[in-house]
C-alpha positions as CSV (number, residue, x, y, z in Angstrom):
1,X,-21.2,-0.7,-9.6
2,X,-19.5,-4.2,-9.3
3,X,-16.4,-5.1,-8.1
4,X,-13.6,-4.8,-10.5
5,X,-12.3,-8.6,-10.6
6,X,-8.5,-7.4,-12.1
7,X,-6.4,-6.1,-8.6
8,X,-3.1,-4.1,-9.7
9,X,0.5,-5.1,-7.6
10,X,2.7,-2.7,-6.9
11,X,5.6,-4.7,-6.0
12,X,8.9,-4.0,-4.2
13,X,11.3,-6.5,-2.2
14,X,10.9,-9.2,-0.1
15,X,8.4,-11.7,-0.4
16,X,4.7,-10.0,1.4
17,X,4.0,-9.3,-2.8
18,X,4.5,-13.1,-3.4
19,X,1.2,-13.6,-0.3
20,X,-0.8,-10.5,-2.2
21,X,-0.7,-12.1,-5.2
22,X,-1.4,-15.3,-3.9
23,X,-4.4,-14.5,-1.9
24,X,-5.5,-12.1,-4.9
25,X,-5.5,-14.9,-7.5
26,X,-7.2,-17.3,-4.3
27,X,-10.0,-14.9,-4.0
28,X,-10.6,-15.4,-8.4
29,X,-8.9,-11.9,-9.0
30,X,-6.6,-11.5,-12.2
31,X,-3.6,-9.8,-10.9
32,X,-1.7,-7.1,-13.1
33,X,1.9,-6.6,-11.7
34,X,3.9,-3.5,-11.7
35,X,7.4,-4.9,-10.2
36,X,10.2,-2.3,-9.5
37,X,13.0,-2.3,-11.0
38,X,16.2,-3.0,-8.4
39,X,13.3,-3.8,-6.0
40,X,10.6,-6.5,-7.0
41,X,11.7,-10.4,-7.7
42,X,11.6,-11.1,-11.3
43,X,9.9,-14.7,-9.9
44,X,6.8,-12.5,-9.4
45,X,5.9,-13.0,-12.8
46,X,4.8,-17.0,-12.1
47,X,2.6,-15.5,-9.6
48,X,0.5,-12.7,-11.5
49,X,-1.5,-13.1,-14.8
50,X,0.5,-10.3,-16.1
51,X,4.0,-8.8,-14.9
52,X,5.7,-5.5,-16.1
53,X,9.3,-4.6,-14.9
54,X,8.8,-0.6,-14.1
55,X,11.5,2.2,-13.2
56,X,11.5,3.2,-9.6
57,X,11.1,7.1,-10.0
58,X,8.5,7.0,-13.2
59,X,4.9,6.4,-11.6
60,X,3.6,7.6,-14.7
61,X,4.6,4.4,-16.3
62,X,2.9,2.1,-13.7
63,X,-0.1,3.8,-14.0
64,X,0.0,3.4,-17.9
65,X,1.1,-0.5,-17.4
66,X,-2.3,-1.1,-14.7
67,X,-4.8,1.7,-16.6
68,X,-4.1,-0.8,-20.0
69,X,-5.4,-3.6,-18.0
70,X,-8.1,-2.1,-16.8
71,X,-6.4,-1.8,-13.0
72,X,-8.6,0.7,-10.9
73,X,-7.8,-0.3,-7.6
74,X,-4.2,-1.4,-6.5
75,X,-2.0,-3.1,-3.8
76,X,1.4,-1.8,-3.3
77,X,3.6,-4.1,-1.4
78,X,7.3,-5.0,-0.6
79,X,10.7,-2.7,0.4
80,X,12.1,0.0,-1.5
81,X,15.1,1.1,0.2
82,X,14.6,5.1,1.1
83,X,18.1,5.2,1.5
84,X,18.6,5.3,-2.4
85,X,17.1,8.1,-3.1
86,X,19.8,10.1,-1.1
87,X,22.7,8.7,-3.5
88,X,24.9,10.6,-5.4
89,X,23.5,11.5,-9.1
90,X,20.2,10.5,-7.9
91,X,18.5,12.0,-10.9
92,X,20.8,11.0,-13.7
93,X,20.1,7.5,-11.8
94,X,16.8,7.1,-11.8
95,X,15.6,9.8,-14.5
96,X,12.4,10.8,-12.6
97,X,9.4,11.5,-14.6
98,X,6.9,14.7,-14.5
99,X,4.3,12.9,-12.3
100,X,7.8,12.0,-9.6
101,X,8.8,15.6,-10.0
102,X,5.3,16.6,-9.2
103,X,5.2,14.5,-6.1
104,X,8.8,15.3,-5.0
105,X,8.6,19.1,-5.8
106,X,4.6,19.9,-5.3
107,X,3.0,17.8,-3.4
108,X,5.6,17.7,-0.9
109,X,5.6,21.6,-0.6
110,X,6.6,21.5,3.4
111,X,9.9,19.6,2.6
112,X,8.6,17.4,4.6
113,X,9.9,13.9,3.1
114,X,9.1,11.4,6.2
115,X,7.7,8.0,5.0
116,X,3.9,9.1,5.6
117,X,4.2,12.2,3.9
118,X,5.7,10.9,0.7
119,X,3.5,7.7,0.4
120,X,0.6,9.4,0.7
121,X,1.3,12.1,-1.7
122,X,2.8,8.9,-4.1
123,X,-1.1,7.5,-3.1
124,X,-2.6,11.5,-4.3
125,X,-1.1,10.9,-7.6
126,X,-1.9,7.5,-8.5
127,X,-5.5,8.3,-7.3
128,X,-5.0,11.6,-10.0
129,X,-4.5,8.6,-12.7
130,X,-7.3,6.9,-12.1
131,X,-5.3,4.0,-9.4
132,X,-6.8,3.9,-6.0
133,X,-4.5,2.1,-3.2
134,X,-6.3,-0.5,-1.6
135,X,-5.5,-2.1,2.1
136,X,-2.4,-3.7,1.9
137,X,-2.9,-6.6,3.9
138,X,-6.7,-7.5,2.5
139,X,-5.4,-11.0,0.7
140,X,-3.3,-12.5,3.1
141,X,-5.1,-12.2,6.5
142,X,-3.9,-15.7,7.4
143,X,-0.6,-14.1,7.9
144,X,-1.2,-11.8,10.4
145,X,-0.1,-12.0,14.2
146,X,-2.8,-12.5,16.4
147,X,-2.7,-11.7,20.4
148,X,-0.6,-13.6,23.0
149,X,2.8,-15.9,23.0
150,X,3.0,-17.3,19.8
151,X,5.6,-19.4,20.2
152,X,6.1,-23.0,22.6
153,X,8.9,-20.8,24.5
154,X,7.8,-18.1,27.0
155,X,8.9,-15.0,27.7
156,X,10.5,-15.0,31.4
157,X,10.3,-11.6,33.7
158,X,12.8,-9.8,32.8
159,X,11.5,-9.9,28.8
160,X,8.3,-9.0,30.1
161,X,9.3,-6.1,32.3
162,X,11.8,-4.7,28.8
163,X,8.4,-5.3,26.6
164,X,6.7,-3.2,28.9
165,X,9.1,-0.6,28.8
166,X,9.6,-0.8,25.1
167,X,6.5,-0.6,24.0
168,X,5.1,2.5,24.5
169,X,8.4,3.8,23.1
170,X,8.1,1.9,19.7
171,X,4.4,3.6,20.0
172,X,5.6,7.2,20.0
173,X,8.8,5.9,17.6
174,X,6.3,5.4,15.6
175,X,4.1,8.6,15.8
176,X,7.0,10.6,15.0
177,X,7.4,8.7,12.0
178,X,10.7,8.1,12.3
179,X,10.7,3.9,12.4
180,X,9.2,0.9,13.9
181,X,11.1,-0.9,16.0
182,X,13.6,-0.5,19.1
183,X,15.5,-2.7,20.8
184,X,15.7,-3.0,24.4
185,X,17.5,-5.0,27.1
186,X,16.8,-4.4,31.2
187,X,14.5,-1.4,30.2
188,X,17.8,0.2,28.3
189,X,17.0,1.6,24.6
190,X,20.0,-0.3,22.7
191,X,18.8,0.7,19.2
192,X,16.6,2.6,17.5
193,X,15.0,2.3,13.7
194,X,15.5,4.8,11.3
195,X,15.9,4.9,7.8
196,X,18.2,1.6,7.7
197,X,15.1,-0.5,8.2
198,X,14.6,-3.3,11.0
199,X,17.4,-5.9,9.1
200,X,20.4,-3.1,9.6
201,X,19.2,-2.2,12.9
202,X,18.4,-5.7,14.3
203,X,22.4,-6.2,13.3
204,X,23.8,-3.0,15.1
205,X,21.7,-4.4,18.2
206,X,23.7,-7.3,18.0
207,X,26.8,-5.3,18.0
208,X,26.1,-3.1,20.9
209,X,24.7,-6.1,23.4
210,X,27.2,-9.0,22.5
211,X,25.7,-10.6,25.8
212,X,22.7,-11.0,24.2
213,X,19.2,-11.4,25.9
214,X,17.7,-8.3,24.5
215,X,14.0,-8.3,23.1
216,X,12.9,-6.4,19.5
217,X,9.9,-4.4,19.8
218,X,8.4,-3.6,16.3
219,X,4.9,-1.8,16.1
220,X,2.6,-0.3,14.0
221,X,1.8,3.9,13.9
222,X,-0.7,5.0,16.1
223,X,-2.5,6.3,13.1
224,X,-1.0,3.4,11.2
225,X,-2.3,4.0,7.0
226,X,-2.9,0.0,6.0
227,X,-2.3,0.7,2.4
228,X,1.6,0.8,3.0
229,X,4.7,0.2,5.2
230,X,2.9,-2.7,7.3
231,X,5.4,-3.9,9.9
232,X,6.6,-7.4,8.8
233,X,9.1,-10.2,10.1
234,X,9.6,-13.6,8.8
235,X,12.4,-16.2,8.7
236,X,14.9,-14.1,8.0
237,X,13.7,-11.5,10.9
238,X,14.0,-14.8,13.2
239,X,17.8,-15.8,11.9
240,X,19.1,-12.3,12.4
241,X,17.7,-12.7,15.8
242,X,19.1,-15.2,16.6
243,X,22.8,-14.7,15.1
244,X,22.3,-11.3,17.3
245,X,21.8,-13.4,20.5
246,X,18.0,-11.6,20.9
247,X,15.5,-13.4,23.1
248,X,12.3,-12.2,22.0
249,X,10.5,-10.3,19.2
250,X,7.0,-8.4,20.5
251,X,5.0,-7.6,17.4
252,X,1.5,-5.7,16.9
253,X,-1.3,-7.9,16.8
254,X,-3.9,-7.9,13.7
255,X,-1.6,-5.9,12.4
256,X,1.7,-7.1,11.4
257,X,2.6,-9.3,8.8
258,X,4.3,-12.8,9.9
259,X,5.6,-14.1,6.4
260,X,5.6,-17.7,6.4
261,X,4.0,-17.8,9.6
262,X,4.1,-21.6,10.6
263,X,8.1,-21.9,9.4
264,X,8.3,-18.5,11.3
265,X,7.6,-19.9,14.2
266,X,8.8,-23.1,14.2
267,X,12.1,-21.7,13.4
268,X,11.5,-19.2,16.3
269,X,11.0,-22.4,17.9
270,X,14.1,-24.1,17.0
271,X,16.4,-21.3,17.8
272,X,15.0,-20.3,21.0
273,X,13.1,-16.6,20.2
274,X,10.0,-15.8,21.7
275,X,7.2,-14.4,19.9
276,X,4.6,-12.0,21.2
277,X,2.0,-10.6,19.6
278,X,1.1,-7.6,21.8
């Protein structure tokens, strides 16, 4: 059977959708968008041949937006902040349809509501509509971080010895599905990801090492799934880096995301953060 040339977008925050979309349409797919709603950028819509603004909590509705289109197979891209969905009046909020009650209530039957476990049940029911989630980072492989210092600055002995002792901790972070990223200064643990997201912590790093000179270590899952949650940075990573005093960022190579990867690193550049892709 050939190829379906029409690619769905499931689109949250931030701009990775902006590269799917733009490597989709680069590679002669038409590109159906699904953007969610207090999520996705409304400029997606310049991007993709078609755009739909979609409710967070009703699934059902992007997979009636794509299936209209034709979509079979779909990308779903971008932040939505986890931390919403433990808000008060949650459900009046968001008004969750049968297929999110299905997810939340049945195929999440451990309780078990870790990142892994409820994107891959979100993946079982789109695939029960007919949606199949495709690798995330397929259209925009000019924007991952490949091995070794990325940047014209170098990391000096003491940011090698803390990536050294950081890393294998980011690893098993990881593993535990808990978050991606740790910070670390003279092998010390100064912060830890959870569900704030790299941004938030990266900040409270700041806060706890006002001398500065402490390195980010952000890695992929052992077992990391490509079709979602694909470590990221980009310019903004780099400014919060810097306003936190940080010396260095060590990222997975082949598979993290650098968005905007030559103003990445020239920024990086300018302000005097090292980047590693380990």
């Amino acid at each position: 059977m050939a190829e379906s040339k029409t690619l769905g977008l499931i689109a949250g925050q931030g701009k990775l959708p902006f590269l799917v979309a733009r490597g989709a349409r680069k590679a002669g797919l038409t590109v159906v968008c699904v953007g969610l709603s207090d999520s996705a950028s409304a400029r997606l819509a310049d991007e993709v041949d078609i755009f739909y603004e979609v409710p967070l909590a009703r699934p059902g509705a992007w997979i009636r937006k794509l299936r209209r289109h034709g979509v079979t197979r779909a990308i779903m891209v971008g932040r939505v902040r986890k931390s919403r969905i433990y808000t008060p009046f949650r459900i009046l909020r968001y008004l969750p349809d049968w297929r999110a009650l299905r997810i939340w209530y049945w195929r999440l039957r451990k309780n078990d509501k870790r990142n892994d476990t409820l994107l891959c049940a979100l993946a079982d029911e789109l695939a029960s509509g007919q949606i199949v989630l495709e690798n995330s980072i397929m259209y925009c492989s000019e924007h991952i971080a490949t091995s070794g210092v990325l940047t014209k600055h170098q990391p000096c002995a003491s940011v090698k010895n803390d990536i050294d002792f950081g890393w294998p901790i980011a690893k098993q972070l990881g593993q535990l599905d808990i978050g991606q990223a740790v910070a670390v200064k003279e092998r010390e643990i100064i912060a830890v990801e959870a569900i704030e997201g790299t941004a938030k912590m990266i900040e409270r790093a700041g806060e706890l090492c006002p001398s500065g000179g402490w390195t980010l270590v952000k890695a992929a899952k052992p077992n990391q799934d490509m079709r979602f949650d694909v470590p990221c940075i980009g310019p903004e990573t780099i400014e919060a880096l810097a306003a936190g005093k940080a010396k260095c960022v060590v990222v997975e190579a082949e598979r993290t995301v650098i968005i905007d990867k030559n103003q990445t690193i020239e920024l990086a550049d300018k302000l005097g953060i090292v980047i590693v892709g380990h």
